[in-house]
py3Dmol code that shows the C-alpha trace and the ligand (Angstrom):
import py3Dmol

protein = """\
ATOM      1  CA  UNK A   1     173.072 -92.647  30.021  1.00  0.00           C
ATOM      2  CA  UNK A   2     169.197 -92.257  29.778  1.00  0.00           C
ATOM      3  CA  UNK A   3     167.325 -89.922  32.399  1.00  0.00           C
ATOM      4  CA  UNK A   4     164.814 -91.628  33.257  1.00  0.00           C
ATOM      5  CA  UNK A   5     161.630 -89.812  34.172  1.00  0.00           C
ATOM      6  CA  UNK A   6     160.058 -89.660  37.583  1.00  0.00           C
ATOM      7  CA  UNK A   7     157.236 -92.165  36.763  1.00  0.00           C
ATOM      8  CA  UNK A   8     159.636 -94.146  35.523  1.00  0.00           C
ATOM      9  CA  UNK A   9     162.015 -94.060  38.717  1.00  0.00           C
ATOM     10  CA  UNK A  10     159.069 -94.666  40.565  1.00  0.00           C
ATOM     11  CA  UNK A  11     157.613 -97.694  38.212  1.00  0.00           C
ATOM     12  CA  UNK A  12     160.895 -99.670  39.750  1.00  0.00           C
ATOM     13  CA  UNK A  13     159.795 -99.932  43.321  1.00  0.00           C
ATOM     14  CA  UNK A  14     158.044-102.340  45.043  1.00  0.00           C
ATOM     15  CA  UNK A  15     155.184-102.211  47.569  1.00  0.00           C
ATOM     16  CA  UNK A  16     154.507-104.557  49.809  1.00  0.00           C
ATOM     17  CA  UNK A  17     151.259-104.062  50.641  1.00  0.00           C
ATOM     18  CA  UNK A  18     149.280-104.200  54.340  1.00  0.00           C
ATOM     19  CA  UNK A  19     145.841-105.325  53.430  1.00  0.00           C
ATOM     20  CA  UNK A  20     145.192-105.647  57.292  1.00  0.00           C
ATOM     21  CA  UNK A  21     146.480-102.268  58.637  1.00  0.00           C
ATOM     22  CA  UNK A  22     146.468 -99.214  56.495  1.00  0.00           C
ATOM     23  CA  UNK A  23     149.968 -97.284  57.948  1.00  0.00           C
ATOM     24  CA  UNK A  24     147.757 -93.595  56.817  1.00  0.00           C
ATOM     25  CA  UNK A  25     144.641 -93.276  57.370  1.00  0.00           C
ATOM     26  CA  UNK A  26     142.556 -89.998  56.638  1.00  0.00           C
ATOM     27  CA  UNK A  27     139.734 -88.552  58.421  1.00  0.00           C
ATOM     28  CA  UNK A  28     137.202 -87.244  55.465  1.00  0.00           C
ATOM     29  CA  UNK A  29     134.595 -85.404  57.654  1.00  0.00           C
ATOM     30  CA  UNK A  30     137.388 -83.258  58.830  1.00  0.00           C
ATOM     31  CA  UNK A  31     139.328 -83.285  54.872  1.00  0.00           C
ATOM     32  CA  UNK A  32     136.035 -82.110  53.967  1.00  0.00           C
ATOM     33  CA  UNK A  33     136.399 -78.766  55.293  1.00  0.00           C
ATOM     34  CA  UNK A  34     139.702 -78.049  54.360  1.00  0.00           C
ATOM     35  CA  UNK A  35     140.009 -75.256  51.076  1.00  0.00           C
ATOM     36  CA  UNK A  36     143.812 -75.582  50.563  1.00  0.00           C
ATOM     37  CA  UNK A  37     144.294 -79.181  50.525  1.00  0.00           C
ATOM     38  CA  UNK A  38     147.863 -79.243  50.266  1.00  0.00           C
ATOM     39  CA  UNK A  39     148.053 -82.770  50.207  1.00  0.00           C
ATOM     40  CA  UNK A  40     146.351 -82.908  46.981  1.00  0.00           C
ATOM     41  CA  UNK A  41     149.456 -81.378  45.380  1.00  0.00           C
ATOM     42  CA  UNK A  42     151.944 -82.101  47.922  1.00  0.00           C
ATOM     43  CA  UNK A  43     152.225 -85.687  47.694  1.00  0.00           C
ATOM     44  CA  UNK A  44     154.941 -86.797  44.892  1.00  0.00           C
ATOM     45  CA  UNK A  45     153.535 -90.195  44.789  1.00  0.00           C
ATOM     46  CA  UNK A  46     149.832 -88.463  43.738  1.00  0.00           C
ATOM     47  CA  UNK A  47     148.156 -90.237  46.089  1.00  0.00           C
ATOM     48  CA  UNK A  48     145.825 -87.633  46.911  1.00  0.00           C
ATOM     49  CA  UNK A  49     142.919 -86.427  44.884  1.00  0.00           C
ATOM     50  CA  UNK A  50     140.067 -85.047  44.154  1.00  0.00           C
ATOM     51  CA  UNK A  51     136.760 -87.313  43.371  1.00  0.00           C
ATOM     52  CA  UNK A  52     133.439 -85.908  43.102  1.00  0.00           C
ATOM     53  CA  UNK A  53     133.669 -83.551  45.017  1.00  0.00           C
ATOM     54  CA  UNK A  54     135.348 -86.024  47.622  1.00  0.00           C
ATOM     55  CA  UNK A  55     139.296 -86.328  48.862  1.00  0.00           C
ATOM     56  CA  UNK A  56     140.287 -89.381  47.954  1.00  0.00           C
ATOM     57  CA  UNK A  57     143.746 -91.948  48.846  1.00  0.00           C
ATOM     58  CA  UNK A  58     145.217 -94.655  48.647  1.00  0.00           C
ATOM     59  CA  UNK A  59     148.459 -95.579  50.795  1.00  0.00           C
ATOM     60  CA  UNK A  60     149.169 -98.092  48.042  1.00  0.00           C
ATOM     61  CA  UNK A  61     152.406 -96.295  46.243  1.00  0.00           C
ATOM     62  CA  UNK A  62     152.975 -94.943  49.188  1.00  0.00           C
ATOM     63  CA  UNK A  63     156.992 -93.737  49.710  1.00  0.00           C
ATOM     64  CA  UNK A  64     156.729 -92.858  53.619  1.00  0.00           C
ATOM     65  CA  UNK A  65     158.305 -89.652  52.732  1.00  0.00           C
ATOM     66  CA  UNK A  66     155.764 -87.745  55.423  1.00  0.00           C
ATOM     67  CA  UNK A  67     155.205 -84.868  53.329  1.00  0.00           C
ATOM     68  CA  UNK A  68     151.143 -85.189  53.800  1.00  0.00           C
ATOM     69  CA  UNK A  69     151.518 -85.305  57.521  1.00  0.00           C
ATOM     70  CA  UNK A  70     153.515 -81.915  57.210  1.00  0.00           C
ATOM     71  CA  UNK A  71     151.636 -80.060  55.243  1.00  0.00           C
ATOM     72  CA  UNK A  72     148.483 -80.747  56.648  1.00  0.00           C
ATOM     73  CA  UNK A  73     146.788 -77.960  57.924  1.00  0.00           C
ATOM     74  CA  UNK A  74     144.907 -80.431  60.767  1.00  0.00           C
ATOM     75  CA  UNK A  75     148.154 -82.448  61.307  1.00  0.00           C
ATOM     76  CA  UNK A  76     147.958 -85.212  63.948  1.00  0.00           C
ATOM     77  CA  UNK A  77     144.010 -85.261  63.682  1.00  0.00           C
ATOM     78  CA  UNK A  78     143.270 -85.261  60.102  1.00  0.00           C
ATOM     79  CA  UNK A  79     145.893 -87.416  58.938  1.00  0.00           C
ATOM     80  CA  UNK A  80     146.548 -91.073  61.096  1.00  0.00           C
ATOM     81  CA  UNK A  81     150.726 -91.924  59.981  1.00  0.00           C
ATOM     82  CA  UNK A  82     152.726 -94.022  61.045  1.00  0.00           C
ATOM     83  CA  UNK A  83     155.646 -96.195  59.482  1.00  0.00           C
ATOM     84  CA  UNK A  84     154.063 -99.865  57.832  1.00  0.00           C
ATOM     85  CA  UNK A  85     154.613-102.782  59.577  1.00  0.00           C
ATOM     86  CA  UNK A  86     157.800-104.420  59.067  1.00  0.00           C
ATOM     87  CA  UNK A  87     158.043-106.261  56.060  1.00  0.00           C
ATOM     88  CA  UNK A  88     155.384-104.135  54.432  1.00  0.00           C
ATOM     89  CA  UNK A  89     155.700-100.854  52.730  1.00  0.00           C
ATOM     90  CA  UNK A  90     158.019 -99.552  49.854  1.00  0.00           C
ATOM     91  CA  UNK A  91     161.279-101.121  48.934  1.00  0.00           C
ATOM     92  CA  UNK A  92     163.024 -98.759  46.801  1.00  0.00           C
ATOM     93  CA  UNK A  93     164.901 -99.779  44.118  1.00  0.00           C
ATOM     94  CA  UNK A  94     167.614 -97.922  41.965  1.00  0.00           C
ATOM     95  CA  UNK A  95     167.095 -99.130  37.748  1.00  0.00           C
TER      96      UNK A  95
END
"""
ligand_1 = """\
8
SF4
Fe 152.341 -89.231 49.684
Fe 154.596 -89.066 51.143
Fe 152.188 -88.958 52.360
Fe 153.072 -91.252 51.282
S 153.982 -90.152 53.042
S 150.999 -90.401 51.064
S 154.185 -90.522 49.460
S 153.059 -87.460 50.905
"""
view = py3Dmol.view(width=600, height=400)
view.addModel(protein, "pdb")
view.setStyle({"model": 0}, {"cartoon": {"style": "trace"}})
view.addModel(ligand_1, "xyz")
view.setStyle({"model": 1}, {"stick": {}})
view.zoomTo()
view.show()
């Protein structure tokens, strides 16, 4: 049996996504500040990152595994989670 890599395990997924009510949201005035930005490396989707300067993210590819809110070091104020509405979010998938 092939091993398949973790893009690959990922690439079988499916998001469903909530164009009306992002289930993260992140507060940039306050990201700004932070040096360690553990989300940046944190997150196994990669949904974090750095642009210009700027933290940027998506929630789309988001696996609701809650790492970000963890290791945030303003958890609860920098970082808005909570589970997607039903219907919406990943539906994980086993190739
Ligand atoms: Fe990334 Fe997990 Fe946070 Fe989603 S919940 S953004 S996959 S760390």
């Amino acid at each position: 049996m092939k091993r398949l890599t973790i893009e690959q395990l990922l690439g079988v997924n499916k998001f469903v996504l909530d164009d009306e009510q992002a289930h993260i949201k992140v507060n940039k005035q306050i990201c700004s500040g932070c040096q360690p930005k553990p989300c940046t490396f944190a997150c196994p989707a990669s949904l974090f990152s750095i642009k210009d300067g700027e933290l940027s993210f998506d929630y789309a590819g988001c696996l609701e595994c809650g790492t970000c809110r963890v290791v945030c070091p303003h958890a609860g104020v920098a970082i808005e989670w909570q589970y997607p509405r039903g219907g919406f979010g990943v539906h994980y998938r086993y190739g």
